[in-house]
C-alpha positions as CSV (number, residue, x, y, z in Angstrom):
1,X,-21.0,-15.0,5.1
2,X,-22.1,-11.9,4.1
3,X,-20.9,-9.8,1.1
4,X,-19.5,-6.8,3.3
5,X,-17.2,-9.8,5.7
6,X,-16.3,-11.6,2.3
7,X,-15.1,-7.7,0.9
8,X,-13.3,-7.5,4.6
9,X,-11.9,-10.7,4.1
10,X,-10.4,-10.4,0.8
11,X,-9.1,-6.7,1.6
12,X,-6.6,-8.2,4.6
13,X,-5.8,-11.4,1.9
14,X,-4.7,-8.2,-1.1
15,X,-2.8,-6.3,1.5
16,X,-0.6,-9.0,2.2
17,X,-0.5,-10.1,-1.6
18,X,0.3,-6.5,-2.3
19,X,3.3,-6.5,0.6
20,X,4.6,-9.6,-0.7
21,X,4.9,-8.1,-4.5
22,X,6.4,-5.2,-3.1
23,X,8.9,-7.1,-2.1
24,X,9.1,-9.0,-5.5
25,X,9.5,-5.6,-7.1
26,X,12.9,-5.2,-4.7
27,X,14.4,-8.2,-6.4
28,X,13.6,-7.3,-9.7
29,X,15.2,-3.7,-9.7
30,X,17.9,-5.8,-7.9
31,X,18.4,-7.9,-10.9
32,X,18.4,-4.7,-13.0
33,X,21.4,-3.5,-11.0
34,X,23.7,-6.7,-10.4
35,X,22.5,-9.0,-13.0
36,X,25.0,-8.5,-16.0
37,X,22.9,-8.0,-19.5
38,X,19.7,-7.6,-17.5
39,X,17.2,-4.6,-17.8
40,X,14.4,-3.1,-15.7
41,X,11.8,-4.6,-18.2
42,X,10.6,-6.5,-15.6
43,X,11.0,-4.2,-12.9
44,X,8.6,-1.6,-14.7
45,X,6.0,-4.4,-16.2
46,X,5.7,-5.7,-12.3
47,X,5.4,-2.3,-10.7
48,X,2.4,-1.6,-13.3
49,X,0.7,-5.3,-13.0
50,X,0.3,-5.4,-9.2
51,X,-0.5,-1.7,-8.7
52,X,-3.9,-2.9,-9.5
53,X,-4.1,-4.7,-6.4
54,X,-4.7,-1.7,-5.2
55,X,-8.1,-0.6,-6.5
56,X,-9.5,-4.2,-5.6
57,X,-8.2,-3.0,-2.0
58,X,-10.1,0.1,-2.0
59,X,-13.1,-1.8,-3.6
60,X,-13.0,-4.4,-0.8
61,X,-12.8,-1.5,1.8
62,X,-15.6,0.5,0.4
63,X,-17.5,-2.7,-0.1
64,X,-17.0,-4.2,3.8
65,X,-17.9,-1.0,4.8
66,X,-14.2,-1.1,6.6
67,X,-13.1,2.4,8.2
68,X,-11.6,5.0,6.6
69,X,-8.5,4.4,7.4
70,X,-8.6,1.5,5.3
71,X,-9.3,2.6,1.9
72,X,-7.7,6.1,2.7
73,X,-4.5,4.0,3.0
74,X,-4.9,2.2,0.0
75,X,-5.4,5.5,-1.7
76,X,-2.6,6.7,-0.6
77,X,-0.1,4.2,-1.8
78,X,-2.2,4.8,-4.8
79,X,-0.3,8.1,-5.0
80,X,3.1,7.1,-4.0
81,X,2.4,4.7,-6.4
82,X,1.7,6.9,-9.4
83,X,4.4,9.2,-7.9
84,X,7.4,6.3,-9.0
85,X,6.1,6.7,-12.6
86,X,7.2,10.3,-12.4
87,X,10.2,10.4,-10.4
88,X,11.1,7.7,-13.5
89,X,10.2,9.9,-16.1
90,X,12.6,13.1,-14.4
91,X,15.8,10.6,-14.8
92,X,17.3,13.0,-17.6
93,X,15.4,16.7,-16.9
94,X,15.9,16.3,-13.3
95,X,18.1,13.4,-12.3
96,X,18.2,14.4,-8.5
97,X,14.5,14.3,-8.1
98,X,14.6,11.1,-9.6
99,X,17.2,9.5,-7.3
100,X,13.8,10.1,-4.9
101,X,12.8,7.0,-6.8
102,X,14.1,3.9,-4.2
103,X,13.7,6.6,-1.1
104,X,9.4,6.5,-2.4
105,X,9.8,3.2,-2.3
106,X,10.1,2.5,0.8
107,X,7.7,4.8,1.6
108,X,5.1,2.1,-0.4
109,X,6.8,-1.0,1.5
110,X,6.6,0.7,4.8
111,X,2.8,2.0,4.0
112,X,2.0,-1.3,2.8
113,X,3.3,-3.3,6.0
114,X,1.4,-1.0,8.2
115,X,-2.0,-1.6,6.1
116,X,-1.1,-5.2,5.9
117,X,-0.8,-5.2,9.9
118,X,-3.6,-3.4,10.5
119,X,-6.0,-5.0,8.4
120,X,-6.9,-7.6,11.1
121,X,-8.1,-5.1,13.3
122,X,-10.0,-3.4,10.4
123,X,-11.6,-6.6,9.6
124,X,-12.6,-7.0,13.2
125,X,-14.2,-3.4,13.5
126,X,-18.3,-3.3,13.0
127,X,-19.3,-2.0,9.6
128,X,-18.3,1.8,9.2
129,X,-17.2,2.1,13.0
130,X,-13.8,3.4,14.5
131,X,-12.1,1.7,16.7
132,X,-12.2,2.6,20.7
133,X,-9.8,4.8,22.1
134,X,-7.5,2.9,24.8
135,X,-8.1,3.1,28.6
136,X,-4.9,4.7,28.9
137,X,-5.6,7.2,26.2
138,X,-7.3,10.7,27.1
139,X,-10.3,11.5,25.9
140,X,-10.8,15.0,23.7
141,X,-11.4,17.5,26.2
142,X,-9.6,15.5,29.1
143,X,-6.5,16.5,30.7
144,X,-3.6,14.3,30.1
């Protein structure tokens, strides 16, 4: 197998990894909350181990010569990502931008599902190429 279907490969395996710590990151602020005597220690140490998996993602992308979409996804929850950090840090200037916190986060888990789900069909895609437009889809220029 080539390099560029080995990057593809391993792009659609990290977007699922990355889903599935998302949802690991869920629990642990939920153990912050209910869990008598317990802090968001592990909460914050998770959110800034996994984020990683997000570079390999755009690596893999750039590397399988996926489509755009692909790493521009990646980049994005990149963003939203780096975003938490500050909505965290505004807990005492600026506690109601801060309570944004949980809403951005499911902005990640819901940009992360759809990346995860589309990755097949991103794998599947020739190197660099976009996908073709539907039958039942007009095409630029055509009347709908």
């Amino acid at each position: 197998m080539p390099a560029s279907g080995i990057a593809r490969l391993a792009y659609r395996w990290l977007a699922w990894l990355f889903l599935a710590c998302v949802v690991v990151q869920f629990f642990f602020a939920g153990l912050g909350v209910f869990v008598p005597g317990s802090t968001f220690e592990l909460h914050r140490n998770w959110g800034y181990t996994f984020g990683y998996l997000l570079l390999f993602m755009i690596a893999a992308a750039l590397i399988g010569r996926m489509p755009r979409a692909a790493w521009a996804a990646a980049l994005g929850v990149v963003v939203l990502f780096a975003l938490q950090s500050v909505l965290v840090a505004l807990r005492t200037s600026a506690p109601a931008i801060a309570a944004l916190h949980p809403v951005n986060a499911v902005a990640i888990f819901t940009a992360a599902l759809w990346i995860a789900r589309s990755s097949a069909a991103w794998q599947r895609q020739p190197n660099g190429e976009q996908p073709e437009p539907d039958a039942t889809e007009a095409a630029p220029g055509e009347a709908t």
